[in-house]
Backbone of each chain as ProteinMPNN parsed JSONL, in Angstrom:
{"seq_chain_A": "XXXXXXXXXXXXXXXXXXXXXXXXXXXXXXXXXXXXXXXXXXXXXXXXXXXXXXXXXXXXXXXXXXXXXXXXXXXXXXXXXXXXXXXXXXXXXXXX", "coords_chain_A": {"N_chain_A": [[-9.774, 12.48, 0.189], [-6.826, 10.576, -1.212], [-5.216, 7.643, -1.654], [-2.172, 6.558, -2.196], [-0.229, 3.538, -3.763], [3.231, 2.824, -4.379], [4.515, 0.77, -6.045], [7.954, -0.298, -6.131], [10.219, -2.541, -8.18], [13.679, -3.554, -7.372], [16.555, -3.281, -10.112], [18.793, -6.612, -10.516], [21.377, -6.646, -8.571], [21.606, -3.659, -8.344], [22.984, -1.054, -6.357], [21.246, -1.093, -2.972], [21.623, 0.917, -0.919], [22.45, 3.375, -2.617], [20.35, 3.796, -4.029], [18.204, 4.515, -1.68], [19.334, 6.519, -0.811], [18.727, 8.481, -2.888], [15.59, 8.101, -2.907], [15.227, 8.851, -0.045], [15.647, 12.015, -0.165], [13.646, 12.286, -2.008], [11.589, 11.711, -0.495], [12.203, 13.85, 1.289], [11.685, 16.262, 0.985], [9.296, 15.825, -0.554], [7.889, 15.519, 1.353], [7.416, 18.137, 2.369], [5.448, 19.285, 0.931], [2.471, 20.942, 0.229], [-0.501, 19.835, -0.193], [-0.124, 16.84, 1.147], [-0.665, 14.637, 3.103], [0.676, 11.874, 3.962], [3.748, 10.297, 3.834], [5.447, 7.901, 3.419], [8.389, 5.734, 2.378], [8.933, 2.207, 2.322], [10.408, -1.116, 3.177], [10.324, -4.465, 1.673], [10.221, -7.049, 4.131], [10.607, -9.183, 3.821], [12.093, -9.323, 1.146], [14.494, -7.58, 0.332], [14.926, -5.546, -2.39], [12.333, -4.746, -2.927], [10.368, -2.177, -3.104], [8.077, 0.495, -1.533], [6.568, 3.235, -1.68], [4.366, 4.728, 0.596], [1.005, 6.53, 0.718], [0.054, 9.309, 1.428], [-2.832, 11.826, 0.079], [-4.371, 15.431, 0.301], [-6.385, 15.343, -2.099], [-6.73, 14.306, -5.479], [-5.649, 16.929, -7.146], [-3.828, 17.588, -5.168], [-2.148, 15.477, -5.831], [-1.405, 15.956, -8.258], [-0.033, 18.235, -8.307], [2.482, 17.61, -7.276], [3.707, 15.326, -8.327], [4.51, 17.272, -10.728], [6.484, 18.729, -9.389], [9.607, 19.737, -8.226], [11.837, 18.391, -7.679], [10.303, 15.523, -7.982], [10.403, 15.63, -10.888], [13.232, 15.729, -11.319], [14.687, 13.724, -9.6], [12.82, 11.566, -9.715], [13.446, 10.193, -12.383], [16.103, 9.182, -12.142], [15.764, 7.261, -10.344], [13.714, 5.813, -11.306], [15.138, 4.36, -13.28], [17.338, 2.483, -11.894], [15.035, 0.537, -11.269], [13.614, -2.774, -11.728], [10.76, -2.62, -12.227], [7.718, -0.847, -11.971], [5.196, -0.354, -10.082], [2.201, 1.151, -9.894], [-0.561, 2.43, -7.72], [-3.573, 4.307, -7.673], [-5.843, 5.191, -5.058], [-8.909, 5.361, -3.17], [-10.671, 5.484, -0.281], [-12.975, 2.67, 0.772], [-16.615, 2.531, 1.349], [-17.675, 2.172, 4.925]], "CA_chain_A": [[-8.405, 11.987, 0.409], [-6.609, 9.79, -2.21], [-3.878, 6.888, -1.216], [-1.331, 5.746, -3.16], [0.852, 2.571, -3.817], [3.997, 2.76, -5.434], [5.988, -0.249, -5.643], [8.996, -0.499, -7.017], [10.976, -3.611, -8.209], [14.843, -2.709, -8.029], [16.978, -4.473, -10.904], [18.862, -7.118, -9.7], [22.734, -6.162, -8.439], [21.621, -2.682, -7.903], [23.367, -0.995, -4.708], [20.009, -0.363, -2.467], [21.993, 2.51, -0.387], [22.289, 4.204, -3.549], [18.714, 3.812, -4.199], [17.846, 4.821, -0.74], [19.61, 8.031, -0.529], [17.807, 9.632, -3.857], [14.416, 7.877, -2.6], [14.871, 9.706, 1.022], [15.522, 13.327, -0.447], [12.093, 12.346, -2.488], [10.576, 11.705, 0.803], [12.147, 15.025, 2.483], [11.042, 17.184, 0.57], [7.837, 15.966, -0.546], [6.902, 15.929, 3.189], [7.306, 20.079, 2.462], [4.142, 19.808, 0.367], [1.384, 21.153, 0.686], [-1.217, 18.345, -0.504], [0.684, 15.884, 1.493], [-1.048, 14.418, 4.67], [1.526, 11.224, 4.83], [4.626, 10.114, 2.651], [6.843, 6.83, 3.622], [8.961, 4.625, 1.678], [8.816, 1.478, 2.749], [11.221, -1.639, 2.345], [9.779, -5.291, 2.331], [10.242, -7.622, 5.207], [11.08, -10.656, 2.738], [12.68, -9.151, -0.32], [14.434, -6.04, 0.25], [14.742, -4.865, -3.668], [10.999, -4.221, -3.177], [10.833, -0.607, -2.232], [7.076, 0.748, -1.742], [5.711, 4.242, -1.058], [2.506, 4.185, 1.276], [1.059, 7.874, 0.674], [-1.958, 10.03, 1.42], [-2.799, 12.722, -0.275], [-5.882, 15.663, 0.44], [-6.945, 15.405, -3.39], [-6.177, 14.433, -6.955], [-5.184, 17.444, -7.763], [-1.972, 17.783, -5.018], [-0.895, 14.501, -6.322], [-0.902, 16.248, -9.751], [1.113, 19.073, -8.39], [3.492, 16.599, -6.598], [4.12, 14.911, -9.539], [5.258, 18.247, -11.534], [7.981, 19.019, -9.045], [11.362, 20.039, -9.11], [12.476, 16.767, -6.868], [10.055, 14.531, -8.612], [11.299, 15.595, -12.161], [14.887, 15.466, -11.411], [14.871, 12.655, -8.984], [12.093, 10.138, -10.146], [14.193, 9.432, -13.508], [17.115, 8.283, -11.862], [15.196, 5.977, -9.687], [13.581, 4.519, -12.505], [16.474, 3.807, -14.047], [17.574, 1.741, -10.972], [14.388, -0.015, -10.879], [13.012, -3.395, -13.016], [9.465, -2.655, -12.25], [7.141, 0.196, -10.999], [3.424, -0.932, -10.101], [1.276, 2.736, -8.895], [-2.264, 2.254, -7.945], [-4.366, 5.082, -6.801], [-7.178, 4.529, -4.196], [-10.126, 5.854, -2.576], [-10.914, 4.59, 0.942], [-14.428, 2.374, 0.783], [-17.568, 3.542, 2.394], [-17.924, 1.183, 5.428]], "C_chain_A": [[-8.122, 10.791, -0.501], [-5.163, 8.815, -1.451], [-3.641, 6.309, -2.267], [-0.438, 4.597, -2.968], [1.819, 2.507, -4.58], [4.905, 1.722, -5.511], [7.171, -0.89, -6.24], [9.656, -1.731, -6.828], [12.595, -3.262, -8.616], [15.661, -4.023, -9.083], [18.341, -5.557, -10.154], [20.969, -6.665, -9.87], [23.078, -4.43, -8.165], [21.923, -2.377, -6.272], [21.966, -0.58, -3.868], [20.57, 1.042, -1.774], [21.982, 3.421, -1.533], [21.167, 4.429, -4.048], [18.127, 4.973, -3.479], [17.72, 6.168, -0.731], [19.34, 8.798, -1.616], [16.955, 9.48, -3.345], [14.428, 8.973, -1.255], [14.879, 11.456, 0.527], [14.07, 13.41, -1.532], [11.684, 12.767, -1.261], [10.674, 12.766, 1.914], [11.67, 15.895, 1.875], [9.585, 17.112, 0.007], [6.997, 15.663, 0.511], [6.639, 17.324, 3.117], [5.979, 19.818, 1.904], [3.292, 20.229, 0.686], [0.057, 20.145, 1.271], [-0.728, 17.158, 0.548], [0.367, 15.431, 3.163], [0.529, 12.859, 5.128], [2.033, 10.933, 3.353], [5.386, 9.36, 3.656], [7.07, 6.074, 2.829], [9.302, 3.453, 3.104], [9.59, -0.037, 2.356], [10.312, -3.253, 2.83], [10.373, -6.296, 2.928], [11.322, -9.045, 4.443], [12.059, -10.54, 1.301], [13.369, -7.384, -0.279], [15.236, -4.86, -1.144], [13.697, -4.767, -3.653], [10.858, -2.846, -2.567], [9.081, -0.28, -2.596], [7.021, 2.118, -1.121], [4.743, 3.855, -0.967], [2.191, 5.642, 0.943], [-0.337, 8.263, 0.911], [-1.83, 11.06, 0.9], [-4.297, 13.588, 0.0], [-6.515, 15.118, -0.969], [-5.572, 14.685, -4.383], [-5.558, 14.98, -7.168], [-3.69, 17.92, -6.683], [-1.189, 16.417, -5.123], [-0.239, 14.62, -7.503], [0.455, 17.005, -9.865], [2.436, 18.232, -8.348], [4.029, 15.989, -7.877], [4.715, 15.965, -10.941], [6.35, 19.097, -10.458], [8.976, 18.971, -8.802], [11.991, 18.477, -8.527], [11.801, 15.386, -7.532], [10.672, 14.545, -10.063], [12.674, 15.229, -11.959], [15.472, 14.058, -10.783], [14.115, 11.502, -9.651], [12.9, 9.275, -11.017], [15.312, 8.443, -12.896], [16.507, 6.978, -10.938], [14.695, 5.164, -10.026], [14.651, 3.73, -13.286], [17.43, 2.243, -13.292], [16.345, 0.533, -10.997], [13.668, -1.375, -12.387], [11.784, -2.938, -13.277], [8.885, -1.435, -11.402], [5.535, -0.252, -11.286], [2.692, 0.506, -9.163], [-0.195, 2.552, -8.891], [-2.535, 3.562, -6.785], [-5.869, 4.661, -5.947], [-7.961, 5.397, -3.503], [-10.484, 4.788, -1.143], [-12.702, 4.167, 0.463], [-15.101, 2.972, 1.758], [-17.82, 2.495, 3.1], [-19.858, 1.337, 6.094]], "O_chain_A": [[-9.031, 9.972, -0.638], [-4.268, 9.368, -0.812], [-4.368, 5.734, -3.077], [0.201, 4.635, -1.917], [1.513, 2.101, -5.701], [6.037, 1.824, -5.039], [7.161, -1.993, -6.786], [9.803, -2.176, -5.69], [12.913, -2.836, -9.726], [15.504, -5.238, -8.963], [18.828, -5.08, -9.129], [21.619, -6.474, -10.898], [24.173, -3.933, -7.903], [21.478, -2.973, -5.291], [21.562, 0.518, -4.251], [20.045, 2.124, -2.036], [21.341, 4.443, -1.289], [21.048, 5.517, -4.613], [17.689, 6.005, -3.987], [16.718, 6.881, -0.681], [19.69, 9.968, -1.467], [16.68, 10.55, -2.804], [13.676, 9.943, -1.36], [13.95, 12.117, 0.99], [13.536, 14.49, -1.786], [11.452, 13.936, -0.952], [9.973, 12.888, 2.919], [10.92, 16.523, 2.624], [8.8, 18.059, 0.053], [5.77, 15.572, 0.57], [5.686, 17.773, 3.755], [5.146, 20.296, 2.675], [3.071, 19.905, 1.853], [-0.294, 19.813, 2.404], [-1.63, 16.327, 0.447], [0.996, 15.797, 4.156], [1.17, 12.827, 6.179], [1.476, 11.081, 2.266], [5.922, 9.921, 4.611], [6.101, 5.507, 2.323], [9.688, 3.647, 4.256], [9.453, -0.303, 1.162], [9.763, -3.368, 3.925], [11.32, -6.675, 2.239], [12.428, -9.535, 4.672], [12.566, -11.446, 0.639], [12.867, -6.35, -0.72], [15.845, -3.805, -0.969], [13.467, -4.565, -4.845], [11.336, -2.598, -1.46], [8.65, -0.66, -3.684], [7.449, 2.185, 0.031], [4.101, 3.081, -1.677], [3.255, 6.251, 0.829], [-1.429, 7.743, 0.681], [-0.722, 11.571, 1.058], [-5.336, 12.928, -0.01], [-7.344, 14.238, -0.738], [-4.354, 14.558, -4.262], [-4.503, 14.457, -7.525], [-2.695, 18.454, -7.172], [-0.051, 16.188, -4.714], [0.766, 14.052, -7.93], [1.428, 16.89, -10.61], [3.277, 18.209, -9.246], [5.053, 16.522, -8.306], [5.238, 15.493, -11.95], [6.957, 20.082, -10.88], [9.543, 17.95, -9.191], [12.559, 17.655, -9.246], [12.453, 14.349, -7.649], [11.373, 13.603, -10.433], [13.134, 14.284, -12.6], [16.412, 13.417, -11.25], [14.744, 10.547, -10.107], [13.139, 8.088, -10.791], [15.391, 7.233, -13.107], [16.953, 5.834, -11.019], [14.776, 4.007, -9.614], [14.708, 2.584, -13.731], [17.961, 1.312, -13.899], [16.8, -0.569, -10.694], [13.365, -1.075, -13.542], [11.499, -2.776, -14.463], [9.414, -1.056, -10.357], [4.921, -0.418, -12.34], [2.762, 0.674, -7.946], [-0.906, 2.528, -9.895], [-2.059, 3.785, -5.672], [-6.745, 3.895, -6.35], [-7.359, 6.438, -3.243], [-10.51, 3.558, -1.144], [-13.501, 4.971, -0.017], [-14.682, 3.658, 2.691], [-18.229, 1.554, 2.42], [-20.385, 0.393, 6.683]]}, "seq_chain_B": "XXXXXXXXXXXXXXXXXXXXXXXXXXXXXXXXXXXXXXXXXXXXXXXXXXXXXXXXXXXXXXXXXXXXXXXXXXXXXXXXXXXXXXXXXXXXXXXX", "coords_chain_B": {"N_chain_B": [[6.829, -0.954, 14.29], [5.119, -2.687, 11.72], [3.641, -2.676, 8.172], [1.452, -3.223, 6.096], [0.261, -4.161, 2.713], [-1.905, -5.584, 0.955], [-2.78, -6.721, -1.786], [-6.028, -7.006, -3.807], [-7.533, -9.01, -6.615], [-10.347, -8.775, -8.463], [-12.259, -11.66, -9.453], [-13.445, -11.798, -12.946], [-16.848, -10.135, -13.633], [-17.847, -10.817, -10.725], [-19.762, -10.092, -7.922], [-18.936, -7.121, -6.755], [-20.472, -5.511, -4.311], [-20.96, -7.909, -3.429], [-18.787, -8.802, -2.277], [-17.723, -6.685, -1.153], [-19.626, -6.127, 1.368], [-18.596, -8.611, 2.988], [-15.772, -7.773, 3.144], [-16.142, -5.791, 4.432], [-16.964, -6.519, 6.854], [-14.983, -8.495, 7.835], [-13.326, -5.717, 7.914], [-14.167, -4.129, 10.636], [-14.587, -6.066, 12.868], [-11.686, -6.269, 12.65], [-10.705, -3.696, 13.113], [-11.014, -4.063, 15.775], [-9.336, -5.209, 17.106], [-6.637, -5.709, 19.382], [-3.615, -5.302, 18.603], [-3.651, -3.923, 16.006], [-3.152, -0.931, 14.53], [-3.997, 0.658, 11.81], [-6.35, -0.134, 9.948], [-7.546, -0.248, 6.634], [-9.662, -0.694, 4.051], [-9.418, -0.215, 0.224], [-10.413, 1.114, -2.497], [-9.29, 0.89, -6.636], [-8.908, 3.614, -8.127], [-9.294, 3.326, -10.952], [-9.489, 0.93, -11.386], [-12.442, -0.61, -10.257], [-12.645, -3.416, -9.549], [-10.198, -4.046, -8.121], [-9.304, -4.15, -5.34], [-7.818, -3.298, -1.892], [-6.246, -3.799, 1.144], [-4.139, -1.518, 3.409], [-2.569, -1.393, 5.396], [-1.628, -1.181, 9.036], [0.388, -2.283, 12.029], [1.529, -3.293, 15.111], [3.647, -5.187, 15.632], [5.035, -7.742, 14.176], [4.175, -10.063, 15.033], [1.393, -9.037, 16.144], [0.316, -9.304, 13.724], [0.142, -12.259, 13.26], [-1.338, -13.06, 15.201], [-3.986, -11.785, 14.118], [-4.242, -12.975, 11.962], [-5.126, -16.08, 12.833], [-7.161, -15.244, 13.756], [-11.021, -15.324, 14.505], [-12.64, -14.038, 12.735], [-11.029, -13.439, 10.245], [-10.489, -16.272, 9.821], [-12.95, -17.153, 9.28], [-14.151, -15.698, 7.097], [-12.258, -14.764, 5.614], [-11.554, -17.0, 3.241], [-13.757, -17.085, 2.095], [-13.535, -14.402, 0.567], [-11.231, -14.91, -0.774], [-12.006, -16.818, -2.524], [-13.459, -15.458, -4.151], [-11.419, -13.985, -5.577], [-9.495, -13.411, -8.446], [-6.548, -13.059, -8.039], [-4.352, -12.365, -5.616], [-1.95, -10.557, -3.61], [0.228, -9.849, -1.465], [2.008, -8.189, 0.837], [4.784, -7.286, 3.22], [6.038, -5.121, 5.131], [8.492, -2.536, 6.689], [9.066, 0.537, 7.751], [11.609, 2.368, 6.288], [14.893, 3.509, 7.199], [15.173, 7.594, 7.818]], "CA_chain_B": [[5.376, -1.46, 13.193], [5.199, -3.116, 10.055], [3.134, -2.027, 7.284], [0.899, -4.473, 5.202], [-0.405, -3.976, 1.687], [-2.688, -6.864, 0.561], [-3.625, -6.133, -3.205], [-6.55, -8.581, -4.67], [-8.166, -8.64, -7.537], [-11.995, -9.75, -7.92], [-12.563, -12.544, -10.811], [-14.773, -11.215, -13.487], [-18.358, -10.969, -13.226], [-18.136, -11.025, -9.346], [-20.434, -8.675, -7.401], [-18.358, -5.996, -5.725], [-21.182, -5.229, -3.396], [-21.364, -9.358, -2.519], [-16.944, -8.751, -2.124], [-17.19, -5.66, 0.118], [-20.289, -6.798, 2.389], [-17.769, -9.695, 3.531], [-14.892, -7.291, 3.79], [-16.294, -4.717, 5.561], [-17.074, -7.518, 8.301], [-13.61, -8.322, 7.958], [-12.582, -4.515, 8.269], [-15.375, -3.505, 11.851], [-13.775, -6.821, 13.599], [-10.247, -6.409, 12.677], [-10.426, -2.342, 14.399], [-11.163, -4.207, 17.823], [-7.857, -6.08, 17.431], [-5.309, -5.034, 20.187], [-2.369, -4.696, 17.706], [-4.07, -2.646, 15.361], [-2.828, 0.645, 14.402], [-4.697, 1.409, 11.18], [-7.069, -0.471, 9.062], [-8.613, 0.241, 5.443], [-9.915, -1.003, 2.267], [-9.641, 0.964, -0.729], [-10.664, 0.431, -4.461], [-8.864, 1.396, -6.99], [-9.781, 4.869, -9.094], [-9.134, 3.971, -12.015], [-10.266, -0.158, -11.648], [-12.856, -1.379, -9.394], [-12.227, -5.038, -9.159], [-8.768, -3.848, -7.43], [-9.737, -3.715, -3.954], [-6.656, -3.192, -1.108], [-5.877, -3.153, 2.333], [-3.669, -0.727, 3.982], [-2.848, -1.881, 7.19], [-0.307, -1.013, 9.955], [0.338, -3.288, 13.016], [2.577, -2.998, 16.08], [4.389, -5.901, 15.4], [4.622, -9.307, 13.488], [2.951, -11.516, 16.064], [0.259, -9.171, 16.218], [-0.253, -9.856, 12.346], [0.341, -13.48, 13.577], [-2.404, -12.977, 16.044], [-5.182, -11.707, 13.395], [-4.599, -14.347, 10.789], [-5.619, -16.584, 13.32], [-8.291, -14.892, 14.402], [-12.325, -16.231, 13.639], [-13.266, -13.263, 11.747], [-9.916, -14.284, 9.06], [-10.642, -17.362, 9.402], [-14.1, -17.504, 8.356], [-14.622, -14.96, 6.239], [-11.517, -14.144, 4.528], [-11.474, -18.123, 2.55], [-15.072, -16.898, 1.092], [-13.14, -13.55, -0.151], [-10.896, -15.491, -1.966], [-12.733, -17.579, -3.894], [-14.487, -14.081, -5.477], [-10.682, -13.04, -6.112], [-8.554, -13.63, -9.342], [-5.315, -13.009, -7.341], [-4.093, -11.966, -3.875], [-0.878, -9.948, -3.458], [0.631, -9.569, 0.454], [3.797, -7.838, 0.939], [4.629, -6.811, 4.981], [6.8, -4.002, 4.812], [9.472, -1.883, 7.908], [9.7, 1.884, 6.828], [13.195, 2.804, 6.004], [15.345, 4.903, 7.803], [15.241, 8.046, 6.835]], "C_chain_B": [[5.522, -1.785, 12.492], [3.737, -2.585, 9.71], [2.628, -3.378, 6.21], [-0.141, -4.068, 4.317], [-1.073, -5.533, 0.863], [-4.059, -6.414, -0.428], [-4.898, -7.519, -3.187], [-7.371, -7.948, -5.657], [-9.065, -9.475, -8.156], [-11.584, -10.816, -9.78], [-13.548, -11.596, -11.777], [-15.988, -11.333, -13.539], [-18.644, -11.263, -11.951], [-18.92, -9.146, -8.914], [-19.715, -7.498, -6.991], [-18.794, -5.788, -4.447], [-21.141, -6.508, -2.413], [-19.831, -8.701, -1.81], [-17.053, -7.771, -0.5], [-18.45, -5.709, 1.372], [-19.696, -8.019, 3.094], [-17.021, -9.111, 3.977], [-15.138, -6.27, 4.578], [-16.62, -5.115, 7.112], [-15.858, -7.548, 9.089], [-12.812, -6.961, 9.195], [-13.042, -4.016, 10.196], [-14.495, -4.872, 12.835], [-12.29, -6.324, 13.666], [-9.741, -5.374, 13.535], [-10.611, -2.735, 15.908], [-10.269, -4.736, 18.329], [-6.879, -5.006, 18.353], [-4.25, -4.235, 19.503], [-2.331, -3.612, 16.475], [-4.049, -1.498, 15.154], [-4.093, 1.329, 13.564], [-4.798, -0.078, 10.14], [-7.981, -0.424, 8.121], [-8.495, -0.461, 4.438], [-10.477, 0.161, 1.335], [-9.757, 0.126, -1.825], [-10.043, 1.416, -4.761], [-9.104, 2.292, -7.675], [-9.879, 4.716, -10.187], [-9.703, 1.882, -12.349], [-10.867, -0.838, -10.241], [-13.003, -2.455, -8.823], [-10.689, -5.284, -8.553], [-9.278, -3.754, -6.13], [-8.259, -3.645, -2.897], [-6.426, -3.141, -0.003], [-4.912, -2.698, 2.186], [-3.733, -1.005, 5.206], [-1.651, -1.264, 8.362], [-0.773, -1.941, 11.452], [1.64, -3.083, 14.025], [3.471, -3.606, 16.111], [3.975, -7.179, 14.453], [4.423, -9.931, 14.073], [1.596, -10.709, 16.01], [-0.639, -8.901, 15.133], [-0.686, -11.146, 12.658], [-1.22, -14.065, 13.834], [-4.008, -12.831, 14.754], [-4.912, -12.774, 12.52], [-4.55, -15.269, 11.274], [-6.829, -16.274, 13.901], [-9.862, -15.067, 13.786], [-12.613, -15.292, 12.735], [-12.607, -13.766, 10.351], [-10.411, -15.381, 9.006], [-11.506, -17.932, 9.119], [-14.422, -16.881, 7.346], [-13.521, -14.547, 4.965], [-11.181, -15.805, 3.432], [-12.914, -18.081, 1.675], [-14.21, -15.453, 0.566], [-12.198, -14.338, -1.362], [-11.003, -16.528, -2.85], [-13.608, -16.237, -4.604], [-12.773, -13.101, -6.231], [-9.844, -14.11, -7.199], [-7.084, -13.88, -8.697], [-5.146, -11.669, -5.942], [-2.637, -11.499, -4.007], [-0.376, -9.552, -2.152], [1.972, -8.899, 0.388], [4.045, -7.299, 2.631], [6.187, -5.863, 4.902], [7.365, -3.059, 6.379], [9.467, -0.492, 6.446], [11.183, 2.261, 6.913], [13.785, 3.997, 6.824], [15.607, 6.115, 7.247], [16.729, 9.093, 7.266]], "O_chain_B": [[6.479, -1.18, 12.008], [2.888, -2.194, 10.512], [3.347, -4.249, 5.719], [-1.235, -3.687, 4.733], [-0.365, -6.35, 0.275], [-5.235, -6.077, -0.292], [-4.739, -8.644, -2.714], [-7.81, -6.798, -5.665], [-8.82, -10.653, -8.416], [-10.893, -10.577, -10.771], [-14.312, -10.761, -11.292], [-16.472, -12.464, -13.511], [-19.645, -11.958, -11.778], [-18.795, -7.967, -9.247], [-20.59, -6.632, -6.957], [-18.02, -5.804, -3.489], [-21.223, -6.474, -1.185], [-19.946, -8.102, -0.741], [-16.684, -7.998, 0.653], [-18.061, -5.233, 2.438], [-20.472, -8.495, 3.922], [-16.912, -9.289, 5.19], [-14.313, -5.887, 5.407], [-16.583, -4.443, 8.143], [-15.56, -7.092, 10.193], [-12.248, -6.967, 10.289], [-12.134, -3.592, 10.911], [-13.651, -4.4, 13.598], [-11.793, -6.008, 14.747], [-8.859, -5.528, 14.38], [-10.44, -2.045, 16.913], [-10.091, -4.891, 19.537], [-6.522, -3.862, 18.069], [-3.978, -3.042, 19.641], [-1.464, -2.821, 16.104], [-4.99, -0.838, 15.595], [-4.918, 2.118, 14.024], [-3.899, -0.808, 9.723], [-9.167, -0.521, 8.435], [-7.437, -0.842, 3.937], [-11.371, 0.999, 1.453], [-9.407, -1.028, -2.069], [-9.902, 2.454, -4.114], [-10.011, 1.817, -8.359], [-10.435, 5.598, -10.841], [-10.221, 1.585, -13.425], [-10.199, -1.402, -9.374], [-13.449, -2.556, -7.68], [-10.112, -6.37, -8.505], [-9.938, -2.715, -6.105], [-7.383, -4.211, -3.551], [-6.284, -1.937, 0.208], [-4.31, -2.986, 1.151], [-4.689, -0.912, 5.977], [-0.626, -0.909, 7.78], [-1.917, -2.19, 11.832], [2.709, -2.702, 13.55], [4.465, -3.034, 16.559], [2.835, -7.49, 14.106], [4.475, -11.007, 13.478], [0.589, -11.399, 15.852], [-1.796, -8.486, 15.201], [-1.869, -11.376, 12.406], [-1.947, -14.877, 13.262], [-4.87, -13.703, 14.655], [-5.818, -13.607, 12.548], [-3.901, -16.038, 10.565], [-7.47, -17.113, 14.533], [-9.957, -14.95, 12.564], [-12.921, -15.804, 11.658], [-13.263, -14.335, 9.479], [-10.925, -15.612, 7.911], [-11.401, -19.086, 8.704], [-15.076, -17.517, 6.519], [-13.776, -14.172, 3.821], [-10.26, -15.519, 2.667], [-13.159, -18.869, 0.762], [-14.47, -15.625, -0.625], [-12.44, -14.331, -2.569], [-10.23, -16.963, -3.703], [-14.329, -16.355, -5.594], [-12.758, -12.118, -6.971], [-9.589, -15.286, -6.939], [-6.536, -14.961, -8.915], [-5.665, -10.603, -5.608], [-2.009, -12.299, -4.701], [-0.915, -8.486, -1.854], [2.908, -9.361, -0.263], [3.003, -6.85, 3.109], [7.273, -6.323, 4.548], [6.472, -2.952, 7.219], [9.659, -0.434, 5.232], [11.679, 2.388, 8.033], [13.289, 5.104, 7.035], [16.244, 6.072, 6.194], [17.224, 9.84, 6.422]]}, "name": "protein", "num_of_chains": 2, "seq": "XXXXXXXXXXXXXXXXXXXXXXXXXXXXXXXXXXXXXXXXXXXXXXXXXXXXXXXXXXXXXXXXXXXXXXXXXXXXXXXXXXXXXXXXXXXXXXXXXXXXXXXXXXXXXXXXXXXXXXXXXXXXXXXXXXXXXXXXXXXXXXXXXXXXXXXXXXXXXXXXXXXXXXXXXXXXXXXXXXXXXXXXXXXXXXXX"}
């Protein structure tokens, strides 16, 4: 199982509802996935132009798929476009 | 619930093994906490001196509550002196 962080910085004067409502049709449909044990966007507490996906995925390879479909191609762009900054770290849970 | 991502990132030349024998203390205490939903440290795949919690919590007092608590407060002031930088963000998931 692989977790991801995605955290976006939006630019500044951007409408967040307009953000929102591309980011949630990310997050409805890549709940359909296969690969896809958990998917939330997340807004922060203190700053809310910080927009983060928390995510789990079974593997590598359905974050690869995830990342070649039709909602991420068509959608991601425009959300970058909205955004100053995107920080993505992939992770591995430690062995306790 | 809120949602708490707490990036850090080790200095160079620090053990890993010394880093995550402290936090895994950290991690085995923190699961006996009341408010505690879900607690993990992950490294990153692609750089190991990234280390991360992933946290969820029932509310913001009973964040409050652990970063008062002895385990934090002895052990996590020896983590960061082995880290370069510390990143916190406390995060509400968005409606969807």
């Amino acid at each position: 199982m692989i977790r991801v962080v995605c955290k976006a910085k939006l630019k500044p004067g951007v409408d967040i509802e307009e953000y929102l409502n591309l980011a949630r049709e990310v997050v409805k449909e890549t709940r359909k996935e296969k690969g896809c044990i958990m998917y939330t966007l997340n807004e922060d507490i203190n700053d809310s132009s910080i927009l983060t996906n928390i995510e789990e995925w079974v593997d590598e390879e359905a974050l690869n798929q995830h990342n070649k479909s039709e909602h991420v191609l068509n959608i991601v762009p425009k959300l970058r476009e909205l955004r100053e900054s995107t920080e993505i770290n992939l992770y591995r849970e430690v062995k306790y």
